[in-house]
C-alpha positions as CSV (number, residue, x, y, z in Angstrom):
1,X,32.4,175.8,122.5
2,X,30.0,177.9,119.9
3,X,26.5,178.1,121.7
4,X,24.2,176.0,119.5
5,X,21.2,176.8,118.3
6,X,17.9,176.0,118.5
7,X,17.1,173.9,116.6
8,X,20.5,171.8,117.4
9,X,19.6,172.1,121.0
10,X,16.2,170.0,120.2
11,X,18.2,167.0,118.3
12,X,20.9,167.2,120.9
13,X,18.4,166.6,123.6
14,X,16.2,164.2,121.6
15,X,19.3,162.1,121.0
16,X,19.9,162.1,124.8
17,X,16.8,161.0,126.1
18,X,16.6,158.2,123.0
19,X,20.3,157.1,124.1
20,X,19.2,157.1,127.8
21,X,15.9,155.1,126.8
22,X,17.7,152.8,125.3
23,X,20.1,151.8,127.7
24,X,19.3,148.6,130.4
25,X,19.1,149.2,133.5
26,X,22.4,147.4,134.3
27,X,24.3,150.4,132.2
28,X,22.4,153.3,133.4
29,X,23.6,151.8,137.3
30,X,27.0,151.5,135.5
31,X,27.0,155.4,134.2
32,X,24.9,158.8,134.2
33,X,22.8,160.8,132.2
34,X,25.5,163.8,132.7
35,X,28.1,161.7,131.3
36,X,26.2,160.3,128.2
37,X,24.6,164.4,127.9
38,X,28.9,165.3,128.0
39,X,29.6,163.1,125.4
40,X,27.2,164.1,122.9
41,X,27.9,167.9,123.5
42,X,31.6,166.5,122.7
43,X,30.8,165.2,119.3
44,X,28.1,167.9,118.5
45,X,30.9,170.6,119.2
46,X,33.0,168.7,116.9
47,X,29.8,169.6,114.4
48,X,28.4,166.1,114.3
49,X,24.6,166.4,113.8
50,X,23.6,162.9,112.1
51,X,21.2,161.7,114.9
52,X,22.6,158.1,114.2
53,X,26.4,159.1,114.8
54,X,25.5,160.8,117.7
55,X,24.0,157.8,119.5
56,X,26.4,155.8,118.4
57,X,28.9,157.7,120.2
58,X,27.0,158.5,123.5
59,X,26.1,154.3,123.6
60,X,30.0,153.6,123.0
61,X,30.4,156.2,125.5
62,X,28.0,154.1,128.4
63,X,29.6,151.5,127.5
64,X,33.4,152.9,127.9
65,X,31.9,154.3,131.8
66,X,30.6,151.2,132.4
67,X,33.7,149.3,132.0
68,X,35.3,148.8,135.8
């Protein structure tokens, strides 16, 4: 994986703690903060930088660790 930059870095984690923010209690018992980070480190690396995609993907993510 390239290192990102940053400037990346800053959306990548601002995308993180909005996903996390937004997620009910009930999901974030049902996943972790590591696994929604890995996930959006996946589609950054993939060079995804809308801020929208990238939450889109890390809540479809929750929801795909949450499932039993």
């Amino acid at each position: 994986m390239d290192a990102f930059g940053p400037e990346t870095l800053k959306l990548l984690q601002s995308v993180l703690e909005e996903t996390w923010n937004a997620l009910t209690p009930e999901e974030k018992a049902r996943t972790s903060k590591i696994q929604i980070a890995s996930r959006i480190l996946e589609v950054a690396a993939q060079g995804e930088r809308d801020p929208a995609r990238l939450r889109n993907e890390a809540v479809n993510a929750a929801a795909e660790f949450a499932m039993p």
